[in-house]
C-alpha positions as a LaTeX table, in Angstrom:
\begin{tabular}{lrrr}
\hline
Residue & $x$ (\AA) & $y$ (\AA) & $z$ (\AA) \\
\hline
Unk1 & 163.07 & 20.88 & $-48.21$ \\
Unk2 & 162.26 & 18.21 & $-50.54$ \\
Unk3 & 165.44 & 16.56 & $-51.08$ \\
Unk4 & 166.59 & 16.71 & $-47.53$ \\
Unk5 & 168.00 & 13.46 & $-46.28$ \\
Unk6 & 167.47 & 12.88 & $-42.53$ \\
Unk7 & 168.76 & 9.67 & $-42.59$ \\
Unk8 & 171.94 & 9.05 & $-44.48$ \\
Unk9 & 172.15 & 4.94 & $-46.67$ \\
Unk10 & 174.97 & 4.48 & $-44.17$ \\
Unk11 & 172.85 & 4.68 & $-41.02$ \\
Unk12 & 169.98 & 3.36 & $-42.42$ \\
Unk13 & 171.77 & $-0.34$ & $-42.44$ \\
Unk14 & 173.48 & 0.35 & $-39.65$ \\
Unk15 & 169.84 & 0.40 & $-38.10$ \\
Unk16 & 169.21 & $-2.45$ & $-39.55$ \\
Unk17 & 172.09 & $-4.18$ & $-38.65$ \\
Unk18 & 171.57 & $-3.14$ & $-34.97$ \\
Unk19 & 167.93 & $-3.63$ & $-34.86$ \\
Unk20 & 168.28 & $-7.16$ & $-36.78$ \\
Unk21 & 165.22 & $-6.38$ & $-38.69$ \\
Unk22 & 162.84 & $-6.20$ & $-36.13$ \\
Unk23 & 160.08 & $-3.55$ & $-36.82$ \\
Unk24 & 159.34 & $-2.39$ & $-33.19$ \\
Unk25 & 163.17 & $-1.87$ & $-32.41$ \\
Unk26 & 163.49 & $-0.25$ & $-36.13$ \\
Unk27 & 160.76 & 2.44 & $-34.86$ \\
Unk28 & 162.18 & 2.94 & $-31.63$ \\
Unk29 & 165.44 & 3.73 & $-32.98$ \\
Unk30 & 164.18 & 5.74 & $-35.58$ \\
Unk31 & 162.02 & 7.87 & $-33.08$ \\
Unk32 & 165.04 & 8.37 & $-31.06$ \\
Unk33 & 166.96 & 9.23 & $-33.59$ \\
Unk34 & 164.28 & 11.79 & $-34.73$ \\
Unk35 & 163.98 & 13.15 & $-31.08$ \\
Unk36 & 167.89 & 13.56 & $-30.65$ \\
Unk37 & 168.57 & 15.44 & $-34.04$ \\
Unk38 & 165.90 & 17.68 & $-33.19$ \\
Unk39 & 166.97 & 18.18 & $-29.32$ \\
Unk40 & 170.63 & 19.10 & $-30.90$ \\
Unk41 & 169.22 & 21.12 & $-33.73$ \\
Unk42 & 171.12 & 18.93 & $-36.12$ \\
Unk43 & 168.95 & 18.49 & $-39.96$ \\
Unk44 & 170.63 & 14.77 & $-40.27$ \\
Unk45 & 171.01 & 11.88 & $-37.98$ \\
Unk46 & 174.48 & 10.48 & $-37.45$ \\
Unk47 & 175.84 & 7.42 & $-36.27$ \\
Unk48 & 177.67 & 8.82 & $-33.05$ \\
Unk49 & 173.42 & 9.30 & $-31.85$ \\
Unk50 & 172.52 & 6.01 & $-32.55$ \\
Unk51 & 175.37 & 4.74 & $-30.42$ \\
Unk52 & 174.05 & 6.89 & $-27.84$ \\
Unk53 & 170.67 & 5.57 & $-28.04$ \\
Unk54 & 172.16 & 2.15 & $-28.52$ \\
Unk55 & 173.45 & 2.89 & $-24.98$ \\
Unk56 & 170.58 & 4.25 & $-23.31$ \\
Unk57 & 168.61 & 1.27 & $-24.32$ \\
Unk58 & 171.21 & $-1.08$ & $-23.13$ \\
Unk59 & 170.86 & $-2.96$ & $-27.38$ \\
Unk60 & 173.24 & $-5.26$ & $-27.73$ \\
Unk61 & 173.66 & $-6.52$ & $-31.29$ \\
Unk62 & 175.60 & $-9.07$ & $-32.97$ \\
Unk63 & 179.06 & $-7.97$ & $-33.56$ \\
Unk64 & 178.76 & $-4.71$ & $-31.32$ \\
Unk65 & 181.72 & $-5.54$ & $-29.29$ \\
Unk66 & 184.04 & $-5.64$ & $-32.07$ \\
Unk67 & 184.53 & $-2.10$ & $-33.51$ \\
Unk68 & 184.88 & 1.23 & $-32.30$ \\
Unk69 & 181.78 & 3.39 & $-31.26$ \\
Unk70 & 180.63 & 5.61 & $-34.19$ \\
Unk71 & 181.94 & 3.43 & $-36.80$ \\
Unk72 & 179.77 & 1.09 & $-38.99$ \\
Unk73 & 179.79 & $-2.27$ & $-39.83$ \\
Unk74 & 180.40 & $-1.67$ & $-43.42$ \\
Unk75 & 183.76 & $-0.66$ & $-42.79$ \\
Unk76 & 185.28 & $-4.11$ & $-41.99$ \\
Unk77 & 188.58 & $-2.46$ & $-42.96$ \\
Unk78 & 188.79 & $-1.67$ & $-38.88$ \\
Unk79 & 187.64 & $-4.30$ & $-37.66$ \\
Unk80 & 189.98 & $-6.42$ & $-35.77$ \\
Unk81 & 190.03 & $-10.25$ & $-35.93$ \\
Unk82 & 191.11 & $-11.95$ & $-32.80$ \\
Unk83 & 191.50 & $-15.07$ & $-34.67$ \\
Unk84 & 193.71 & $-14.16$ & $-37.38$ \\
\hline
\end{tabular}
């Protein structure tokens, strides 16, 4: 399929976000991601994987303590402050 979409813009910088830019930790994430949609039979990554593999790797990223799992950064809506 030529217009299929694996990854989704939303996951993409979530990647990014998580992998803080960093090319080796980009491709492992990717390939993990790659390996998991294909071991569930799924056509497009999602987030609740990458917190998965997140979680197998042990990646800690800024800012990874404060939301739920599954939901992005982008959505600051949820995110609690303790401060305010």
């Amino acid at each position: 399929m030529a217009d299929q979409t694996v990854f989704s813009d939303e996951l993409i910088r979530e990647i990014h976000v998580r992998s803080q830019g960093i090319p080796r930790l980009i491709n492992t994430l990717c390939d993990n991601l790659l390996l998991t949609a294909f071991a569930v039979e799924q056509r497009e990554a999602s987030l609740t994987m990458l917190d998965e593999i997140c979680r197998d790797i042990r990646l800690e990223w800024p800012g990874h303590n404060l939301r739920p799992r599954g939901e992005s950064l982008l959505s600051t809506e949820s995110i609690e402050h303790p401060l305010i």
